[in-house]
N, C-alpha and C positions, 0 to 999 in steps of 0.2 A: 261525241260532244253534244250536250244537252241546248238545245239554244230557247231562252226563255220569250215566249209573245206575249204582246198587251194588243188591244184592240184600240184606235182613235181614229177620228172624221179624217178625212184624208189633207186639210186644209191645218189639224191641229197636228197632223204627221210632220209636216213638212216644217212647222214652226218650232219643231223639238231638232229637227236633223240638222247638223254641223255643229259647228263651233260659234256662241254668239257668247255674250257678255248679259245684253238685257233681248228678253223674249215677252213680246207684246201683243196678247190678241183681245179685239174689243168687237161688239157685235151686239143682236137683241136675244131677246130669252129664248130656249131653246137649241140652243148652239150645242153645248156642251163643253163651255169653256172652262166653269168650274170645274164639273168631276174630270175632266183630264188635267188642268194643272193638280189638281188633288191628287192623281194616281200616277202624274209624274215626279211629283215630289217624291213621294215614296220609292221609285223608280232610279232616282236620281240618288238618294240617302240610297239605295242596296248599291249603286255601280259603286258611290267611294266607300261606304263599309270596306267593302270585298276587296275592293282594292288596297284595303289597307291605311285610307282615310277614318278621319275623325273628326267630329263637329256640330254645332246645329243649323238644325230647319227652320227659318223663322217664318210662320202664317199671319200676316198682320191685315187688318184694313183699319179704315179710320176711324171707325168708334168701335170699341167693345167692353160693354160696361160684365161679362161673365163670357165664362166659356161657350156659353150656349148662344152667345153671340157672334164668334167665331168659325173659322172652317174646322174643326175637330171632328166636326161629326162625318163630313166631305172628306176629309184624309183617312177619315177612320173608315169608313164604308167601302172608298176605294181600296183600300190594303184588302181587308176580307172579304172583297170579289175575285182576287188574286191567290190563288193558292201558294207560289213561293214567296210571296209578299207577307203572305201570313204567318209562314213558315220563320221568315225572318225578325217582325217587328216582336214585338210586347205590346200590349193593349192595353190601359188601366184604364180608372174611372175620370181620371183627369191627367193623363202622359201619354204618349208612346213615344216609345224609344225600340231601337234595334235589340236584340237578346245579347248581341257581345257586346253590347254599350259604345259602341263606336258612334252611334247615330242616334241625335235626339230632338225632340220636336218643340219649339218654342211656341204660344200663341200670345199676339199683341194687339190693344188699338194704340194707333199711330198718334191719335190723340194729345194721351197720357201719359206715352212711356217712351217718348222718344226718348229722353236722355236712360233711363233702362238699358233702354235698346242696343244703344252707345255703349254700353261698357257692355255687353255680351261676350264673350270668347269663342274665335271662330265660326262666327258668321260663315255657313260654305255654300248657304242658299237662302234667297227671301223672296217667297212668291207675298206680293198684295193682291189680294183680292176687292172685287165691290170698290177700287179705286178711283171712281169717279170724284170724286171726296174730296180727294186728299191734295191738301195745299202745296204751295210751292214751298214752303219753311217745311214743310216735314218731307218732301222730296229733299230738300238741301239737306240734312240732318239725316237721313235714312241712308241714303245712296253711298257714300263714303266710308256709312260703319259697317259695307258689306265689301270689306277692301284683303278676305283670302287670297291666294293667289289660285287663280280657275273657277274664283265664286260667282253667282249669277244674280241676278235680277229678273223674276217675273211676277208681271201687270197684267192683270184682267180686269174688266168691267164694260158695263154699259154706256155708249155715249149720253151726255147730257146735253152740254155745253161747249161748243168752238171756244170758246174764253175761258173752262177749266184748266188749271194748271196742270191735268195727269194729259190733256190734249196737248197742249203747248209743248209740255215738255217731250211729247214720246210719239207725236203726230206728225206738228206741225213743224217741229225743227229734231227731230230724233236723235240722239247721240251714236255716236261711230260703235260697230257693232252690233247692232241694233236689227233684230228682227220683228216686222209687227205683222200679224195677219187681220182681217176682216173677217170671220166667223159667224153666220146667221143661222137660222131653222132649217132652211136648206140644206147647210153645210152637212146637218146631222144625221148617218144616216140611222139611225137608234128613235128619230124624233117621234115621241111618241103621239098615240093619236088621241087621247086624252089632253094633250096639249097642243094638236091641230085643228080639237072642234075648240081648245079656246083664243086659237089665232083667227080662226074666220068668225067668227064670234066679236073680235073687235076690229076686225075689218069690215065688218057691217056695221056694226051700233056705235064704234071709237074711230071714227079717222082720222080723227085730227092727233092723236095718238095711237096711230098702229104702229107709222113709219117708227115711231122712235119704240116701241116695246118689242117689237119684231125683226125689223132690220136695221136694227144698231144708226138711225139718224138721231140726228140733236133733236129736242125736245124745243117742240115751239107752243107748245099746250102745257101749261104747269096745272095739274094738280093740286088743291089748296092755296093756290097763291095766292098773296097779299091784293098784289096792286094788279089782277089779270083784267078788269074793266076801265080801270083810268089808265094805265099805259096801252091796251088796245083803242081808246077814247084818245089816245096823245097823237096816235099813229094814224089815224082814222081823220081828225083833224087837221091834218099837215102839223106838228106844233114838233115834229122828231124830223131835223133839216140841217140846213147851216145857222148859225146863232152865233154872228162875228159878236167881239170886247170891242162895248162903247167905251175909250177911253176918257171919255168927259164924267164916268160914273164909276164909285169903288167899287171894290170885287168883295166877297163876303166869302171864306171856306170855313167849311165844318166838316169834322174828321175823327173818323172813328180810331183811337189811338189801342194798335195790338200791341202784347206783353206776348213776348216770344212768337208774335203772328205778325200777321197782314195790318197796314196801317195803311186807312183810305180817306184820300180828301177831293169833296166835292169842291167845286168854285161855282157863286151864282151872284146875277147883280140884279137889282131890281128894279125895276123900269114902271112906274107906274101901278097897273094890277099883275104886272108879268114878272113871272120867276125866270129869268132866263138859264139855265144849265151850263155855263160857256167849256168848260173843261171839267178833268178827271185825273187823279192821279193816287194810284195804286204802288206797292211794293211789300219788301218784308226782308228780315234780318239784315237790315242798316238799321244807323241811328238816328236819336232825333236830328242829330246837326246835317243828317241829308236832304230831312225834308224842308227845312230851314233854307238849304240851300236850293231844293225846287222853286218854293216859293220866290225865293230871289231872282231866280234864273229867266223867271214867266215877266211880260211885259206889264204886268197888273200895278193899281194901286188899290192897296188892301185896305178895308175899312174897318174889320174885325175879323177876330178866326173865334168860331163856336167848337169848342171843347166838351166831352165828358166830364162830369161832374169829381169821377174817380182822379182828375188828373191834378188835383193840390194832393193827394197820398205820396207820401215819402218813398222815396225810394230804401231798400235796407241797405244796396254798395254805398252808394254815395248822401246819404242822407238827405237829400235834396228831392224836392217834387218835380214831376214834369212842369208841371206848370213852371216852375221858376228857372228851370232849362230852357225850356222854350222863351218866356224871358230873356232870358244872356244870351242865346240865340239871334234875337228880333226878331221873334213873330210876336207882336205885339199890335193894337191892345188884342189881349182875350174876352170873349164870354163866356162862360159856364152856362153849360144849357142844364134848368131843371132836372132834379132827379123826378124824373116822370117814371112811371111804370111802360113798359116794351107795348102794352095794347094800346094806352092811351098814344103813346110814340108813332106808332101805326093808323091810328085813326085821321094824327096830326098830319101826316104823310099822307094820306086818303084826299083831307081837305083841302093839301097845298094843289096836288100835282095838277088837278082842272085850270090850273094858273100856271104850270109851268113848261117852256121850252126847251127844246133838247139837242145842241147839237153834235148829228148823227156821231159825225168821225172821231171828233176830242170826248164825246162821254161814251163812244158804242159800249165798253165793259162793264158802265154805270147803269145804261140803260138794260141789258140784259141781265144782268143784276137784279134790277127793281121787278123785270119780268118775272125772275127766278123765281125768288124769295117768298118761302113757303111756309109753311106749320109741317112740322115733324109729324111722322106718319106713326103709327103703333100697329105693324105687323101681328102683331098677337090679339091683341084687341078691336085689329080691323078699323081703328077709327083715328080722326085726327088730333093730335094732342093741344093743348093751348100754349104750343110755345114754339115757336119758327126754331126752324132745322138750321143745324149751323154747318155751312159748307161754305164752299166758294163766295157765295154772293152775300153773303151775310155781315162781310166790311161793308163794302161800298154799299150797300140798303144801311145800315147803323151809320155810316156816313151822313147820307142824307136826310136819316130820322132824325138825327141831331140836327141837321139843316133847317128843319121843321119845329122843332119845339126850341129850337138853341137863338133863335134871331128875330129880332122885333126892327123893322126900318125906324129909322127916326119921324119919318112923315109919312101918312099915306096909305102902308102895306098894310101894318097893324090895325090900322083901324076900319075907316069906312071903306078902303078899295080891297084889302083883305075880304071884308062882307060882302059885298056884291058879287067879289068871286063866289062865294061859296054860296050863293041863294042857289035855292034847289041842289045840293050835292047832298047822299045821300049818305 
């Protein structure tokens, strides 16, 4: 008897062996976490072939506007470094499937095709890749439509964010069965030295970004961000602390409202020249009538709620606008904040935050948010795009934006103490 071997880091052995449900390893570049989830797919697709199984592979991560966007080229490179693997699949120009058709390879972004995704037929594996991403609605939505009986679950990517939903869910509260491993450049031992002169490389000239590109820590150095001098300015200031509700003064929320995502509402009061931050509140997949019932629940007296401008469009079930949900609701009155343009939105956000306070406990997820929040990057083109990357942080900062262009105080803010704030902001 023939017994067939693969080769893998001895940390990505271990996270394959037994019987698990979801299989979790996160780490910085260099690992090897992709080309082995890649060459265990395949690995995994030839055990139930052969055994007489049937089914797909689904390769998903959270954006992929083309194939070339995808792991196709990562699953396809690990097969033909394998000679019975090769032996086994078919290769096209845009497929691989197994030669007895038993085994076939799906590729998705988690984005656009959840509901797709959803009606698949036998689901018998779904590795995500680059998962950092991916929201908690498209975890809700994903995880369920992989419900074969023996089917798996596996997640790779790099840490960003402790307040990411792929962390929360697979970290910091894991579900039963659940294997995760920590995986870095060490782990590897393949690691090549082409990419050890460009690990010490920015361990000299990047430190404030090694930890996280190298050894799989959150990222406390954003790249492109937005707001990376005035919330370092917020912190530096003492002005990110405790910020108790004056209840002698309304509360003001503005709230980015998701359509099949994440809906996030800041709360701020205004005191003078100061924005105060006092809470935050985040979710996804409930309805309006939840947040309706947040708001109720909070000790607050509400002055107005600042709205997207999209939210008088009708809905097509019920013929009915949010706005006149929210309405029948009581959350009431509303503003419509400006259909401003996303830069001017940003800039608006620029000029508030030197005025505003944060506190630490009730906004931490707001706050690291506003950290985040970034311009989308163009791998191909090496350069930064003019339009913020849409991930995790991209409610709760659209929140806030609209906190910024969506509210005028009746006395005071708008005017002269507004301007004084902003003398000399750049």
């Amino acid at each position: 008897m023939t017994t067939a071997q693969i080769k893998l880091p001895k940390k990505m052995a271990g996270l394959f062996n037994g019987d698990a449900r979801y299989r979790v390893a996160y780490g910085g570049r260099g690992s090897g976490k992709t080309r082995s989830f890649a060459l265990m797919t395949a690995v995994k697709g030839y055990q139930l072939g052969m055994s007489g199984e049937s089914g797909t592979i689904l390769c998903a991560r959270e954006f992929m506007n083309s194939l070339a966007d995808s792991s196709f080229e990562e699953v396809k490179g690990a097969i033909q470094s394998v000679n019975w693997l090769e032996d086994y699949y078919e290769i096209g120009q845009n497929y691989i499937r197994s030669k007895d058709g038993r085994i076939s390879y799906a590729f998705a972004g988690l984005r656009r095709n959840l509901d797709s995704i959803k009606s698949k037929a036998r689901l018998i594996l779904c590795w995500v890749d680059e998962a950092e991403t991916v929201s908690e609605m498209a975890w809700a939505k994903l995880l369920p439509s992989v419900r074969e009986e023996g089917s798996e679950i596996w997640v790779s990517y790099n840490p960003e964010s402790k307040l990411s939903a792929t962390h929360e869910r697979f970290r910091a509260n894991p579900p039963d069965n659940c294997k995760v491993a920590e995986i870095n450049w060490r782990d590897n031992p393949w690691f090549p030295e082409v990419l050890n002169i460009e690990r010490l490389n920015d361990f000299e000239k990047r430190p404030d970004s090694y930890d996280w590109i190298w050894e799989g820590a959150f990222l406390t150095h954003h790249d492109g961000a937005y707001y990376v001098i005035e919330m370092r300015d917020a912190r530096d200031q003492g002005r990110i602390g405790t910020v108790p509700y004056d209840p002698k003064l309304p509360v003001v929320t503005a709230w980015d409202l998701g359509i099949g995502d994440s809906t996030a509402i800041t709360f701020a009061q205004y005191i003078g020249a100061e924005v105060r931050i006092i809470d935050f509140y985040e979710n996804s997949g409930v309805g309006l009538d939840h947040y309706a019932r947040v708001l109720q629940d909070k000790p607050y007296r509400y002055e107005t709620h600042c709205l997207p401008h999209d939210v008088r469009v009708k809905e097509l079930g019920t013929g009915k606008s949010r706005y006149e949900t929210l309405i029948t609701l009581g959350v009431s009155p509303i503003t419509i904040a400006p259909q401003l343009g996303v830069d001017d939105g940003i800039q608006a956000v620029r000029s508030m935050l030197p005025l505003c306070w944060f506190d630490a406990e009730k906004c931490d997820h707001l706050i690291e948010a506003l950290r985040a929040y970034h311009r989308e990057y163009d791998d191909q083109r090496m350069t930064w795009k003019g339009r913020p990357s849409h991930d995790w942080a991209s409610h709760p900062a659209d929140s806030f934006r609209y906190l910024a262009v969506g509210y005028r105080a009746r006395s005071g803010w708008s005017g002269g103490a507004l301007k004084r704030g902003l003398k000399g902001v750049a």
